[in-house]
C-alpha positions in Angstrom: -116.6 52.0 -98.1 -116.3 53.6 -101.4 -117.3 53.3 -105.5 -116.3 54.5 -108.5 -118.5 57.0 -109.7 -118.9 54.9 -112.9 -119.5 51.5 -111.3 -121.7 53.1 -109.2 -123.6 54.6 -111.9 -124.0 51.3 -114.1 -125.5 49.7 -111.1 -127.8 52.1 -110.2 -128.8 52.1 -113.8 -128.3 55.4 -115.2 -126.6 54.2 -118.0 -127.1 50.8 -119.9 -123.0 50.2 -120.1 -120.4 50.9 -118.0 -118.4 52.6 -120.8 -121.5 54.8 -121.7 -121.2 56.1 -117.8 -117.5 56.4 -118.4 -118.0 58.4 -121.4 -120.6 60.4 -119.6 -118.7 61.7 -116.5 -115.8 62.3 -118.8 -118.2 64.9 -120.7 -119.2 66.3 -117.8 -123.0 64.7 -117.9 -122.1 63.8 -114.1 -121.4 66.5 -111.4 -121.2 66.6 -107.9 -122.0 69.6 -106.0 -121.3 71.3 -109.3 -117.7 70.4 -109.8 -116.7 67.6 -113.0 -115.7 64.3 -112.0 -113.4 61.6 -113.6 -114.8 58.1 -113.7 -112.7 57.1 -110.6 -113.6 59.0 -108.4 -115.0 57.3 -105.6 -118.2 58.0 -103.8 -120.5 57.2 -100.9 -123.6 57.2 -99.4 -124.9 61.3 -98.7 -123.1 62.0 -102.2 -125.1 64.2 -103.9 -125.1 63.8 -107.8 -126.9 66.2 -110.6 -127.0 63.7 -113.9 -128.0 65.1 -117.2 -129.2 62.2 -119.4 -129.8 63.5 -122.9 -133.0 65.9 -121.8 -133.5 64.5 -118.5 -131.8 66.1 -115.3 -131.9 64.3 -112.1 -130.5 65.3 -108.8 -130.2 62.8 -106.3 -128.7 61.5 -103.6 -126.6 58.3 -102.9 -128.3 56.2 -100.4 -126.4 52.9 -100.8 -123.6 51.0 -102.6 -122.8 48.6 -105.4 -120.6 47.7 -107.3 -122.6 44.9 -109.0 -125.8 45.6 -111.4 -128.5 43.9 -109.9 -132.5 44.1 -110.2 -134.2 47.4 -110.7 -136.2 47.3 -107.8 -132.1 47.3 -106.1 -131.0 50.0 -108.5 -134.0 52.4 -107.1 -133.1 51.9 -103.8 -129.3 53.0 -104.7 -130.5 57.1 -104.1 -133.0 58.9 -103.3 -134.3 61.9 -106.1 -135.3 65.2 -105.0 -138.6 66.7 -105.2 -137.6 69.6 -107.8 -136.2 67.2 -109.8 -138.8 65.2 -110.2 -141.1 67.8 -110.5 -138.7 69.6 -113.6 -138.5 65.9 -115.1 -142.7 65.8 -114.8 -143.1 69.3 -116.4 -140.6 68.1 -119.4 -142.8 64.9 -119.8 -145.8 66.5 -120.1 -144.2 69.3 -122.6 -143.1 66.4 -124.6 -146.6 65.0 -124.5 -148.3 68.5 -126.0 -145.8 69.0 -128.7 -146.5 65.8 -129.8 -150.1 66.1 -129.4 -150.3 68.9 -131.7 -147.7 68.1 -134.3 -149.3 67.1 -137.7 -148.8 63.2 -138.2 -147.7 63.2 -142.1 -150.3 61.5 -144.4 -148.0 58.8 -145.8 -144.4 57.9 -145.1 -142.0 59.5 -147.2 -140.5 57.9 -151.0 -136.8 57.2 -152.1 -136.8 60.8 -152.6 -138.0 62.6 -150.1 -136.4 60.2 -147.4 -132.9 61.6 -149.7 -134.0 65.0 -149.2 -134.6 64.7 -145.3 -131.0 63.0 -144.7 -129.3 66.0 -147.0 -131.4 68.4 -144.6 -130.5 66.4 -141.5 -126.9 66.3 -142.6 -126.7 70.2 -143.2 -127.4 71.2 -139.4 -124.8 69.5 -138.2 
């Protein structure tokens, strides 16, 4: 038996809609043994899959199918991550966790026009 990669996805709860995972494999956020896929393409268990979720990368492998989103406790047991993964994903957290640490917290939030002057900066890197 097979699944659509993006079916597959939603119910393993990698992404919150079905047209986000869509959107996702179409931009090439979804690989499998480092080849793009297209949302149809159908996969089954011993797949492996390297996802990249805005920061996050996870490489894993398909242990069961669905086609329906169920519970997380179900959607965990839908593949099986590997150890470097989770290790890279761990040392990213805790990066995360330092820059924030030591980051000055402003002293008040910012006025009309200041909060102006951040969007026109904002607006100017893109």
């Amino acid at each position: 038996m097979a699944v659509r990669i993006d079916k597959w996805l939603w119910a393993a709860r990698f992404f919150k809609t079905r047209t986000l995972a869509t959107e996702m494999v179409n931009g090439g956020h979804v690989q499998m043994d480092g080849e793009r896929l297209k949302p149809s393409r159908q996969v089954s268990c011993g797949d492996q899959l390297t996802i990249v979720r805005g920061q996050e990368s996870f490489t894993i492998t398909i242990t069961a199918l669905a086609e329906k989103r169920g519970s997380a406790a179900i959607a965990q047991s839908l593949y099986e991550e590997s150890q470097e993964s989770q290790k890279a994903r761990e040392r990213l957290r805790e990066l995360h966790r330092f820059d924030a640490a030591t980051a000055p917290a402003p002293k008040k939030r910012p006025d009309k026009k200041a909060r102006r002057q951040i969007i026109r900066f904002v607006r100017r890197e893109d």
